[in-house]
C-alpha positions as CSV (number, residue, x, y, z in Angstrom):
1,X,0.0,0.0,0.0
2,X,3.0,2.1,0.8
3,X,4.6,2.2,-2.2
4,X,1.3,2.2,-4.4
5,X,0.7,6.0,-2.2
6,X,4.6,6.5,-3.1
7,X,3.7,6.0,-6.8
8,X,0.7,7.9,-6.8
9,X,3.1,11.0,-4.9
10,X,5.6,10.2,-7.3
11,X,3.2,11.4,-10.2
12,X,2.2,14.7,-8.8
13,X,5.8,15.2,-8.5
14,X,7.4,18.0,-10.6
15,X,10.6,16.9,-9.9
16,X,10.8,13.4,-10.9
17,X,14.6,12.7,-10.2
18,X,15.0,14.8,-6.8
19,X,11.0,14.5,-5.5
20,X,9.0,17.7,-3.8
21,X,7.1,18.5,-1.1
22,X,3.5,16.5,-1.1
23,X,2.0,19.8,0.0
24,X,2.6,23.4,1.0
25,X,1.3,22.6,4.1
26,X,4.8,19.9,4.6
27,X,7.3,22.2,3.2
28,X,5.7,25.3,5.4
29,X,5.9,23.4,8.7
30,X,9.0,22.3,7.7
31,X,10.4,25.7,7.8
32,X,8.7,26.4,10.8
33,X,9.8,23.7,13.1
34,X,13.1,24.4,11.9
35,X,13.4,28.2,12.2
36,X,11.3,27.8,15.6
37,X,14.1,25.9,18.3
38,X,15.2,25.5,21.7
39,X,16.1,29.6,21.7
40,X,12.7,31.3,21.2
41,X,12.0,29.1,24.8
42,X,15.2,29.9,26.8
43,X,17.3,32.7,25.1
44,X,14.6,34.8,23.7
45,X,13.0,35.7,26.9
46,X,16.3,35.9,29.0
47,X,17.3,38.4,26.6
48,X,14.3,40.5,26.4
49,X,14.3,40.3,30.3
50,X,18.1,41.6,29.9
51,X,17.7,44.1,27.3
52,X,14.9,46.5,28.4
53,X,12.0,44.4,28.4
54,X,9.3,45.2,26.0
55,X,11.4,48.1,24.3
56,X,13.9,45.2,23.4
57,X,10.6,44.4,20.8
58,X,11.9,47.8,18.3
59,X,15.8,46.8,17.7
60,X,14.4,43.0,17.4
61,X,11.7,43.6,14.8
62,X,13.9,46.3,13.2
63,X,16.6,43.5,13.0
64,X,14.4,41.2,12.0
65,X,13.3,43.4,9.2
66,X,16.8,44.7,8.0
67,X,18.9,41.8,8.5
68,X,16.6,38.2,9.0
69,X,14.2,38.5,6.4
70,X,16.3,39.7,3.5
71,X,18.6,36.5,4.1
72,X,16.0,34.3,4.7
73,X,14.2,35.5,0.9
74,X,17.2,34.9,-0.4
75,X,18.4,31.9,0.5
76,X,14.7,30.3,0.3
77,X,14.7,31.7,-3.8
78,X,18.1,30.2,-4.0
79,X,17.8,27.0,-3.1
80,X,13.9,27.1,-4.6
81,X,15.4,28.6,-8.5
82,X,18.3,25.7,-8.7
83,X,16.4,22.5,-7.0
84,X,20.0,22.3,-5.5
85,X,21.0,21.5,-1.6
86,X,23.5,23.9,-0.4
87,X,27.0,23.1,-2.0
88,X,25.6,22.2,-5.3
89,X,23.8,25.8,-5.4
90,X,27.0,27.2,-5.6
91,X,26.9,26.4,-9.2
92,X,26.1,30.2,-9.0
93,X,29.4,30.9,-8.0
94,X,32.2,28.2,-8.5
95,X,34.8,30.6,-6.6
96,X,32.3,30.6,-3.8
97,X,31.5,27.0,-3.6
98,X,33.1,26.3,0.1
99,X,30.6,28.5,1.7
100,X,28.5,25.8,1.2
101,X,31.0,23.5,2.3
102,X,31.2,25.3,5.4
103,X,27.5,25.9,6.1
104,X,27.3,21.9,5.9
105,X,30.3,21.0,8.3
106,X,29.2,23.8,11.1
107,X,25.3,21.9,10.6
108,X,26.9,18.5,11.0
109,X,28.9,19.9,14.3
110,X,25.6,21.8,15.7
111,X,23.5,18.6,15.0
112,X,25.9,16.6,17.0
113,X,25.3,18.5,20.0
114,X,21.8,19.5,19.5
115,X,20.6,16.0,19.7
116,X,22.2,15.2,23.2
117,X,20.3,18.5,24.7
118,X,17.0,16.4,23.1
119,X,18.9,13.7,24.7
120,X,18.6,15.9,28.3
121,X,15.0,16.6,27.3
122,X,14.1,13.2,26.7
123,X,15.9,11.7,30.1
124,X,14.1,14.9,32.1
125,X,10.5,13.8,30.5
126,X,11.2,9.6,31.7
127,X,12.3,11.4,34.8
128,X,8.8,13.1,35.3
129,X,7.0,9.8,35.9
130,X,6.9,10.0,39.1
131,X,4.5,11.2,42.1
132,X,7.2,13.4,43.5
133,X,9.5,14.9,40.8
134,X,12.7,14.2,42.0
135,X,14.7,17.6,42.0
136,X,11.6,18.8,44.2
137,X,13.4,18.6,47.6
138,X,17.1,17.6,48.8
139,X,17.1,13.8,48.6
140,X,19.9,11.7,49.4
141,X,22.0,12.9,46.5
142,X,22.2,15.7,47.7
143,X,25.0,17.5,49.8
144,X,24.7,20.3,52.6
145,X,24.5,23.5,50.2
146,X,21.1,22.2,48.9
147,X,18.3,24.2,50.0
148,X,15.0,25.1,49.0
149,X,14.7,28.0,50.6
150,X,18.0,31.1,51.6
151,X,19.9,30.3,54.8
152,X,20.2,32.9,57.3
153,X,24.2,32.2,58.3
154,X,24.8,35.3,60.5
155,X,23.3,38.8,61.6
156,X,23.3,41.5,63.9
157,X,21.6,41.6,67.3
158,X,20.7,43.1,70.3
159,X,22.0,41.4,73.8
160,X,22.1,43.0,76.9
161,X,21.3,46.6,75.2
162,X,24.0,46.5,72.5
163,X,24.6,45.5,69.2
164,X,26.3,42.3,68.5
165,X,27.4,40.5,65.2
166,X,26.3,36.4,65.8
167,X,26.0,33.2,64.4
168,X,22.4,32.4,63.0
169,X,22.2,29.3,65.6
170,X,23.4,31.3,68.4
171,X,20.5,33.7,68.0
172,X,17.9,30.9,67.5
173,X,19.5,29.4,70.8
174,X,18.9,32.3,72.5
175,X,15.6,33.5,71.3
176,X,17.1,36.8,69.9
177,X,15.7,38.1,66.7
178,X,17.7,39.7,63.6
179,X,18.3,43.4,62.7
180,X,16.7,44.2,59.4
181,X,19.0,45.2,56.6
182,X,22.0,43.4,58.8
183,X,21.0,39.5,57.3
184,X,23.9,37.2,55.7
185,X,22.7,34.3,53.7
186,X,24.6,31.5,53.1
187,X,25.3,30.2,49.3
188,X,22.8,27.8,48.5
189,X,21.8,26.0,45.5
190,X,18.6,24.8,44.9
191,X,17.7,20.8,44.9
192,X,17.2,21.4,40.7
193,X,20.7,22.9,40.1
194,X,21.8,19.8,42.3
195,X,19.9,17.2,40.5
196,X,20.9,18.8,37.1
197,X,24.7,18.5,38.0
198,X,24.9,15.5,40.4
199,X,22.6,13.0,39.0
200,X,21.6,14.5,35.4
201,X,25.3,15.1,34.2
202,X,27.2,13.4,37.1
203,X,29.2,16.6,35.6
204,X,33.0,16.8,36.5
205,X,35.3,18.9,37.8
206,X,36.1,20.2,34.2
207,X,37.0,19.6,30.4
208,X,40.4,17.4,31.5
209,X,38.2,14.7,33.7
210,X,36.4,13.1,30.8
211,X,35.1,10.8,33.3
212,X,32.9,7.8,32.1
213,X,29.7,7.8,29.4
214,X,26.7,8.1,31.3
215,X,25.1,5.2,30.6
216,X,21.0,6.8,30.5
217,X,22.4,9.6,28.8
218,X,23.9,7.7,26.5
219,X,20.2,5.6,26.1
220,X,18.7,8.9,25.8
221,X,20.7,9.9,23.3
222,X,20.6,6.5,21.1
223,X,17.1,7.1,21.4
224,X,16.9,10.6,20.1
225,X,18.5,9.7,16.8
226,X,16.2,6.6,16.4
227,X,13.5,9.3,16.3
228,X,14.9,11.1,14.2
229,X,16.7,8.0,12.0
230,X,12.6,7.2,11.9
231,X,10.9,10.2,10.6
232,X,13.8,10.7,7.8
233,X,13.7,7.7,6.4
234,X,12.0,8.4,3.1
235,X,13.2,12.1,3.3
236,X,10.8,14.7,3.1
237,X,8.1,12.6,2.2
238,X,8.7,10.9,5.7
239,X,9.6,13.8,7.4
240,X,6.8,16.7,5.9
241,X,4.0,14.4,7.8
242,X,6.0,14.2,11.1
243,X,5.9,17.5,11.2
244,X,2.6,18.3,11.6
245,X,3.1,17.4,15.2
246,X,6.3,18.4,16.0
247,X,5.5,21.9,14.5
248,X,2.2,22.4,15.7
249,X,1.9,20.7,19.5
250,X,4.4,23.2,21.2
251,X,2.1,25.9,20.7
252,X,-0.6,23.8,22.4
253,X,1.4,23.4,25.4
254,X,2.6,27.0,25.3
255,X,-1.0,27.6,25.5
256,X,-1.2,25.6,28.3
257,X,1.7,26.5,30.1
258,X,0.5,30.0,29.7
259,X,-2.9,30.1,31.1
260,X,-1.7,28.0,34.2
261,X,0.8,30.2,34.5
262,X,-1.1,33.4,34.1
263,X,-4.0,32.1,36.8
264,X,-0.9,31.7,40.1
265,X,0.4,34.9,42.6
266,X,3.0,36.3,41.4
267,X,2.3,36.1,37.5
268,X,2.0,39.5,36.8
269,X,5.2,40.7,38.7
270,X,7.0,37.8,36.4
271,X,5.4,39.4,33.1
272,X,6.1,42.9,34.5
273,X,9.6,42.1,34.4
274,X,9.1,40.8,31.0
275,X,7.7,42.8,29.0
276,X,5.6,45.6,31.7
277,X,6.1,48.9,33.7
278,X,10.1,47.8,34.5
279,X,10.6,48.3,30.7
280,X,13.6,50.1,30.2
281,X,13.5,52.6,27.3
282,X,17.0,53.7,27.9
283,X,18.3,50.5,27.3
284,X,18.3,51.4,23.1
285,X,21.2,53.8,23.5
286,X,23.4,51.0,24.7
287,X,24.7,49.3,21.3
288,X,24.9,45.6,23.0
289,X,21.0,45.8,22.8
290,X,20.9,45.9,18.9
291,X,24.2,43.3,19.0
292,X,21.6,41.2,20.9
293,X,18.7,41.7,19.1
294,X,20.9,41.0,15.6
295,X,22.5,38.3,16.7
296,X,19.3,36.7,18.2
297,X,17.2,37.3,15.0
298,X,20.0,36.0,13.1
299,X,20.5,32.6,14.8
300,X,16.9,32.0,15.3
301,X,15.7,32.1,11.8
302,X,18.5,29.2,11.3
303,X,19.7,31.5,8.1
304,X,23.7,30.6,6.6
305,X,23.2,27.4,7.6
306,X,22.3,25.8,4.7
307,X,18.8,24.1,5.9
308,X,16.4,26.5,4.1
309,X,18.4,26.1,0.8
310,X,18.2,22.2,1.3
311,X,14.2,22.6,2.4
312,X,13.1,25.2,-0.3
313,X,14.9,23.1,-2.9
314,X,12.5,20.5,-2.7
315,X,9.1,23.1,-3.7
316,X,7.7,23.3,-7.1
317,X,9.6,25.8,-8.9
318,X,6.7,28.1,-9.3
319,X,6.2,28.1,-6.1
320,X,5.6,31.6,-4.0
321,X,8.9,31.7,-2.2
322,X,8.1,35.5,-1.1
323,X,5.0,35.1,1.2
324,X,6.7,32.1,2.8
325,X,9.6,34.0,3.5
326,X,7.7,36.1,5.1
327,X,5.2,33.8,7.3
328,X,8.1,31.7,8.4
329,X,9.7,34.7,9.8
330,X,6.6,36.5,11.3
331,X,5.6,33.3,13.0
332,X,8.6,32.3,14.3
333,X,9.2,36.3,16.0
334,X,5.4,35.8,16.8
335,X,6.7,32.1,18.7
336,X,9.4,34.0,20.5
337,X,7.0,36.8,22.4
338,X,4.6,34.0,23.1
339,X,6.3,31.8,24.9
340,X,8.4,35.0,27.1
341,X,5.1,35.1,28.5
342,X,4.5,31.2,29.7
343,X,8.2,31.2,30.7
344,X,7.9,34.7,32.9
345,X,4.4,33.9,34.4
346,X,5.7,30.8,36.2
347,X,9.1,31.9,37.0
348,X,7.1,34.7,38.8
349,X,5.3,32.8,40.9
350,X,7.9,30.8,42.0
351,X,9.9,33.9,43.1
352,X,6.8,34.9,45.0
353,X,6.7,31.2,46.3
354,X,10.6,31.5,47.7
355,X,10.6,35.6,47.9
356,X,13.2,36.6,46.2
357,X,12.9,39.4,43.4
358,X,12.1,38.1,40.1
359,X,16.0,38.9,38.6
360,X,17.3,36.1,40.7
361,X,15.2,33.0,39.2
362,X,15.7,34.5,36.0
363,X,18.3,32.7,33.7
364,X,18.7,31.2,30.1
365,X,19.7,28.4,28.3
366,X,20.6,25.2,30.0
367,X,20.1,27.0,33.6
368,X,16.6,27.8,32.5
369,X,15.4,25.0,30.9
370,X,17.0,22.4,33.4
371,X,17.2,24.2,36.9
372,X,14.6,27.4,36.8
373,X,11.9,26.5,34.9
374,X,11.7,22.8,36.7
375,X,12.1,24.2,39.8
376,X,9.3,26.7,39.1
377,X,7.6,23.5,38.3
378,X,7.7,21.5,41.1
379,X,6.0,24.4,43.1
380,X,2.5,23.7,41.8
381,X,0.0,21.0,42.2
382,X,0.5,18.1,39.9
383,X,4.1,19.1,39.2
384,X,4.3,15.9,37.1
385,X,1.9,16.6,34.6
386,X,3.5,20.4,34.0
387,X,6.9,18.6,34.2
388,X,6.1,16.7,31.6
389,X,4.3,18.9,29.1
390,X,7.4,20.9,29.6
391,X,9.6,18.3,28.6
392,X,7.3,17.2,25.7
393,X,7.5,20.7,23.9
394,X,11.4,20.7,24.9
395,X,11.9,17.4,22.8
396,X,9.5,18.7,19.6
397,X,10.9,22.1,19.4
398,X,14.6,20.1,19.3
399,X,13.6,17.4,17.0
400,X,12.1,19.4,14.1
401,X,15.1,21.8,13.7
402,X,17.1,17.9,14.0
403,X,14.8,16.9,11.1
404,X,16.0,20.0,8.6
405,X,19.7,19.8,10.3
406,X,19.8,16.4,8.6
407,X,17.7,16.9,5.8
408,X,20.4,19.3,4.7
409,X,22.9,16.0,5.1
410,X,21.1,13.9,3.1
411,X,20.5,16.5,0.4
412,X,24.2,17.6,0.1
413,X,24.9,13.6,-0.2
414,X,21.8,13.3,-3.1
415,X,23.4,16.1,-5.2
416,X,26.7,14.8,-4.9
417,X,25.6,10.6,-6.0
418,X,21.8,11.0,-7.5
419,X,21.8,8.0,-8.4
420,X,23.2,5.8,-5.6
421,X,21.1,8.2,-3.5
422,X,18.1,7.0,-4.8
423,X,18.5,3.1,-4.1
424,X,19.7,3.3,-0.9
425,X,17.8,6.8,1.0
426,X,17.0,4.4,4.0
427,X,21.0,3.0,4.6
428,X,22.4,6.4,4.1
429,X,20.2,8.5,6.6
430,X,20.4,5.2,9.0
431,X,24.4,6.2,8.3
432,X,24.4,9.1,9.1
433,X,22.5,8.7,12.4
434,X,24.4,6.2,13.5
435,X,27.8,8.3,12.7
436,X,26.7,11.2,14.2
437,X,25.7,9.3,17.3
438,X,28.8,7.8,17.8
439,X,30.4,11.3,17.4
440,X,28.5,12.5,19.8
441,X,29.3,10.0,22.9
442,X,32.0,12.3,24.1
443,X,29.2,14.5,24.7
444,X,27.1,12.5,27.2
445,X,30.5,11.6,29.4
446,X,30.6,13.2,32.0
447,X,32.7,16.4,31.2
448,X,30.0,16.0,28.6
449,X,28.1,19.3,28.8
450,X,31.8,21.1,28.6
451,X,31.8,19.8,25.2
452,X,28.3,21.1,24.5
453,X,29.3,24.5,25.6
454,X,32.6,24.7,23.5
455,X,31.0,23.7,20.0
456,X,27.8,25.9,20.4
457,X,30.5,28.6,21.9
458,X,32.7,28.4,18.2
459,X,31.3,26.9,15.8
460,X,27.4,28.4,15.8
461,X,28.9,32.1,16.6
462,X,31.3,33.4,13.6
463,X,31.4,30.3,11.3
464,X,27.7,30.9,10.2
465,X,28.7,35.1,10.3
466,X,31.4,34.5,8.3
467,X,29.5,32.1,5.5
468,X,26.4,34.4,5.5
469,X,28.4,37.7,4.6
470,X,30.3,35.8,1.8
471,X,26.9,34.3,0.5
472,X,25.3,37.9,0.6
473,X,28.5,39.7,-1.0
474,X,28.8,36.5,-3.8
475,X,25.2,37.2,-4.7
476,X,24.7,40.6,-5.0
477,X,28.0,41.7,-5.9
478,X,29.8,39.4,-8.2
479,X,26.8,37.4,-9.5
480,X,24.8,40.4,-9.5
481,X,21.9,41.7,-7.3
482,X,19.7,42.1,-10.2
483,X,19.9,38.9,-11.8
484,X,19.2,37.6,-9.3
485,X,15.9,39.4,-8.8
486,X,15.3,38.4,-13.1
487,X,16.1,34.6,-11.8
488,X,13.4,35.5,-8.9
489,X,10.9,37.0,-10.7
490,X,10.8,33.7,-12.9
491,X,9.5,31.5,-10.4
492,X,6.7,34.7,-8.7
493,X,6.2,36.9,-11.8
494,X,6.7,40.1,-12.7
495,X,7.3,42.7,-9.9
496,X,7.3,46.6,-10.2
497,X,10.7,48.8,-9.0
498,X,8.6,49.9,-6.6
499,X,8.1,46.0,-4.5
500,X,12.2,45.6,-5.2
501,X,13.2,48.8,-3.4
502,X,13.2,47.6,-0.3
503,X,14.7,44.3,-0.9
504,X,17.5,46.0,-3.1
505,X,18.0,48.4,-0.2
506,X,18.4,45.7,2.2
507,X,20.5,43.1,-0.4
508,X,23.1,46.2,-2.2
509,X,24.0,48.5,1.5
510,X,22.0,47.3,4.9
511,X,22.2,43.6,5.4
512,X,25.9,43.4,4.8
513,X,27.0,46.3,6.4
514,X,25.2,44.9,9.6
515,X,26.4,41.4,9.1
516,X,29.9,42.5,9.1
517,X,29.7,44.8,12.0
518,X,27.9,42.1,14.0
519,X,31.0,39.6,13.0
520,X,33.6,42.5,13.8
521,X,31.8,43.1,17.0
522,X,31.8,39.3,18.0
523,X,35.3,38.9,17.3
524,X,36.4,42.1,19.1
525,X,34.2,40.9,22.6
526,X,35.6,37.2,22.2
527,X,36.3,36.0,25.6
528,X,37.2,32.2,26.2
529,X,35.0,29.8,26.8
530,X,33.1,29.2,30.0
531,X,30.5,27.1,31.8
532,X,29.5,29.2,35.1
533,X,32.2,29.5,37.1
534,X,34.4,26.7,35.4
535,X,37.5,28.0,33.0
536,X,38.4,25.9,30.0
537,X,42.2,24.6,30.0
538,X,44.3,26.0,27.1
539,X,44.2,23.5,25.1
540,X,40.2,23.0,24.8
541,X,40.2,26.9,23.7
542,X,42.7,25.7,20.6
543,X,40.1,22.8,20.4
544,X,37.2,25.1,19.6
545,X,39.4,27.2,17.4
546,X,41.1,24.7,15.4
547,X,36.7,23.4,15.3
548,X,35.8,26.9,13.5
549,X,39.2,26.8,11.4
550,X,37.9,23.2,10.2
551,X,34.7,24.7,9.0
552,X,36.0,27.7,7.2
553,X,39.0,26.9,6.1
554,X,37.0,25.2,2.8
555,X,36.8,28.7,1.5
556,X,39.9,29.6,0.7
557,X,41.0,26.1,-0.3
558,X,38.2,25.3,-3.2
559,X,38.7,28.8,-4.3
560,X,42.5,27.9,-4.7
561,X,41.5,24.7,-6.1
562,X,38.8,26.6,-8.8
563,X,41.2,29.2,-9.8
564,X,44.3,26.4,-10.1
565,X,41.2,24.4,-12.7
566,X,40.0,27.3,-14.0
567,X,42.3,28.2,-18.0
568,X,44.1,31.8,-19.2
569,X,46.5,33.7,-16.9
570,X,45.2,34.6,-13.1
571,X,43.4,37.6,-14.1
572,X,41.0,35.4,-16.7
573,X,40.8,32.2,-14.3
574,X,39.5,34.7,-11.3
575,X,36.8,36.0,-13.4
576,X,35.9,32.6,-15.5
577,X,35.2,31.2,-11.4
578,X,33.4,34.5,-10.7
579,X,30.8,33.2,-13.5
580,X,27.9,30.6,-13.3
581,X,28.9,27.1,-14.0
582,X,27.5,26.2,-17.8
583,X,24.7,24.3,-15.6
584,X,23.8,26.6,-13.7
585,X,19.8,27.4,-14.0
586,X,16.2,26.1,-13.2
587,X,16.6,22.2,-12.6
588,X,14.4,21.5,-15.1
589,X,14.4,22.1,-18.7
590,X,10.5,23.2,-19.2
591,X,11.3,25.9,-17.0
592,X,14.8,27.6,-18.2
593,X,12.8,29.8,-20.4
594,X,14.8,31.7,-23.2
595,X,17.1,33.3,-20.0
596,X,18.4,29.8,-19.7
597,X,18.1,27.8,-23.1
598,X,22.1,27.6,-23.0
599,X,21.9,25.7,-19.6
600,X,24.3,21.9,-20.1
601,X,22.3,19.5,-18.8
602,X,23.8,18.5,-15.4
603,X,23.7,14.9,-16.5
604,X,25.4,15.6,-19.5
605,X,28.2,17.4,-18.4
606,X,29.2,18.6,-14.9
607,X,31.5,21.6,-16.3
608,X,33.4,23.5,-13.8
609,X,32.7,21.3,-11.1
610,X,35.9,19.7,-9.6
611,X,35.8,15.7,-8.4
612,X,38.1,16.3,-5.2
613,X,37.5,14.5,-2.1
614,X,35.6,11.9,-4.1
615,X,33.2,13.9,-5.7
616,X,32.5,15.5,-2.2
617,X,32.6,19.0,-3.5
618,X,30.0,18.5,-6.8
């Protein structure tokens, strides 16, 4: 029956060779699970919190507008215009072909480590199964620092009719009372930052003791690329169903979280902090707001990384790249605002809960999503059933950006051996699951999470700056900025001047300009790596570095290897690269159109393509 519906989808294909999306509704969920990730849930809020509060909303939607969207319409044509996954595409360019290269590598590193935080997800939501969530008091893991509530350690007094500076237990023995404003509190963690590093991580003392795998993380993580292994293996025909959960139930439990959220004390002094009366108008003078708010925009709509070239190039080539451009990017902003408020409701209650000020439960990434917001959690009735919801919506929001991560794989490999590629599509993304999970052991030992830190720390920061400058100047400079819009306006139709101003605006002068002050800014600020209080050794910072070298250094080395390929003296092999391949066009023939009637058939000839690394580079 399978294969008879397979047939049947194989008919209403366009593209017979490479396949498309079943529907619009597959390739637009696609795009949305994988721009929406584990960032609009724990960085976006943190940094809205951090920035100003709801004035932080102008620089992010100006961001979004000057530098996101513009990238994300590109790259979405691109891939759309070609049928091509992202090193193939660079049949536009030939000089420029390892920015693709890189893109691919730094997704391969990022999917590495993106499945064992899943993998965390996954052993937090087994871990909820329980009638008392176990990080909701100090159980015998724990040592004498846990507490669920501050520690008074010492004070001043009045004995005898003058002031005395005591012990906290030498007043309690004495029946004395305290001096307001004169209380010391001892440090104190909380039983969820316990659990999280004793039992979760069993993290230790630092990169240089490795320590041993975790075994359940290791399970956890086995099982995480089963999931994904499973909804991948017919490609996007597998994939653009799963989807429809993956993408759609995390707003359900956002909704959820929300209103239970928004009915407990302390809700509205959490969303004040948020977004309300301690907004901070000021803050937009300071220029590490709009650094935030670029940088944020920029990673969450997953642009440079070569997963919306390997998604659109699987849409009918008519198809109206433009709107979804703009839907995927709205929604996904939309997702970010949304959830601030189910994340900031709770945490206010549960500083209400432990009185303390609403600035110290806040925190992001893995300290929010594993210590605050479970701790929160446990406060309220039925913990377990919020604990798990939680989890749940942790898990989808990771696996759909997994799905595109290695979509853009398995793509890559297809353009590089068609053929082989479409006998064996189940053994190849088993493969490459079962590669990447072996890779990513080192991550669930139990210096594990040190690991974690250092790759997202490199290679998701300037790699992905570095390739999405290059791919914006290739485009718009060399190629040319307005045949590109000629190539666009084959697949959407005609446009007037007036429609292209703003995108021509944005391609020629604004987008790159703020791309490459964002990149000079990151590398300027660079500080070494850390993980709270814990300093990498040396030679992990040369790690991460020789990491990001890995991923860029493809560059400069197929642009040597073009140029070297390439015939005439320097001058004239520099600008026969600088030209489109002789295949470069619309995939198929029927829609090349007179622009494109000189097109080689890529099966007839793979001109200007060079067969290094085993055809890894085609």
């Amino acid at each position: 029956l399978s294969n008879e519906k397979d047939a049947q989808a194989g008919n209403s294909d366009e593209n017979l060779e490479r396949g498309n999306w079943s529907n619009k509704a597959d390739y637009l969920l696609s795009m949305v699970g994988y721009a929406v990730g584990l960032g609009n849930v724990w960085r976006f809020p943190y940094l809205t919190y951090q920035n100003g509060g709801g004035a932080f909303l102008i620089p992010y939607a100006l961001m979004l507008a000057l530098a996101g969207l513009p990238l994300f319409f590109m790259e979405c044509s691109l891939g759309q215009f070609a049928s091509l996954g992202p090193i193939s595409v660079w049949r536009i360019l030939p000089l420029f072909q390892g920015v693709g290269i890189t893109m691919v590598i730094i997704s391969t590193f990022v999917a590495i480590y993106y499945n064992v935080i899943i993998a965390y997800a996954l052993y937090y939501l087994f871990a909820s199964f329980q009638k008392v969530l176990p990080w909701s008091d100090c159980f015998s893991w724990a040592d004498e620092f846990c507490s669920k509530t501050r520690l008074v350690s010492d004070c001043n007094t009045t004995l005898d009719g003058e002031i005395i500076h005591a012990n906290y237990s030498f007043i309690t023995n004495n029946n004395l009372t305290c001096m307001n404003g004169t209380i010391n509190y001892k440090p104190v963690q909380f039983p969820s930052e316990q659990y999280w590093n004793k039992v979760t991580l069993q993290r230790s003392s630092g990169l240089d003791e490795t320590g041993n795998i975790v075994w359940y993380l290791a399970l956890c993580l086995l099982l995480s690329w089963m999931i994904v292994g499973a909804a991948l293996f017919k490609g996007i025909k597998s994939s653009g169903k799963v989807v429809y959960f993956t993408a759609l139930f995390p707003y359900v439990i956002l909704l959820i979280l929300l209103v239970r959220g928004a009915t407990l004390e302390g809700a509205r002094d959490g969303i004040e902090y948020y977004i309300g009366t301690q907004s901070n108008i000021t803050k937009l003078m300071e220029a590490e707001v709009w650094k935030d708010a670029a940088t944020q925009i920029f990673y969450s709509l997953s642009v440079a990384w070569g997963g919306l070239v390997a998604l659109s190039s699987y849409n009918k080539f008519h198809n109206n790249c433009y709107s979804d451009a703009i839907i995927v990017c709205v929604t996904n902003c939309v997702t970010s605002i949304f959830a601030g408020f189910a994340i900031f409701s709770i945490l206010g209650h549960m500083a209400f809960v432990s009185e303390r000020p609403v600035s110290e439960v806040v925190d992001s990434g893995f300290d929010l999503a594993f210590v605050a917001y479970p701790e929160a959690l446990s406060k309220l009735p039925v913990s377990p059933l919020w604990s798990f919801l939680f989890f749940f919506m942790l898990l989808l929001l990771g696996l759909d950006s997994q799905f595109a991560s290695i979509e853009t794989l398995t793509t890559t490999i297809h353009d590089i051996y068609p053929e082989a590629m479409k006998k064996l599509r189940v053994p190849v993304t088993l493969g490459v699951c079962i590669l990447l999970f072996f890779l990513g052991l080192i991550c669930v030992t139990q210096a594990g999470i040190y690991w974690v830190n250092l790759i997202d720390h490199f290679c998701a920061g300037w790699g992905i700056l570095i390739a999405a400058v290059l791919e914006i100047i290739g485009i718009v400079y060399i190629y040319g900025g307005n045949r590109f819009i000629e190539d666009i306006e084959m697949m959407i139709g005609k446009k007037s001047r007036l429609f292209w101003l703003w995108w021509r605006a944005c391609w020629f002068f604004i987008t790159p300009v703020l791309l490459v002050a964002i990149l000079v800014w990151s590398l300027v600020t660079f500080s070494a790596p850390t993980y709270g209080s814990v300093s990498y050794p040396t030679w992990g910072t040369v790690v991460g570095w020789c990491m990001i070298i890995f991923c860029v250094i493809w560059i400069p080395i197929i642009a040597i290897v073009k140029i070297a390929k390439a015939e005439g003296n320097l001058c004239q092999r520099i600008v026969s690269c600088c030209r489109p391949a002789a295949n470069w066009g619309p995939y198929l023939e029927c829609h090349r159109g007179e622009r494109y009637s000189h097109v080689v058939d890529p099966k007839k000839e793979k001109e200007h393509e060079i067969p290094t690394v085993s055809g890894f580079v085609y």
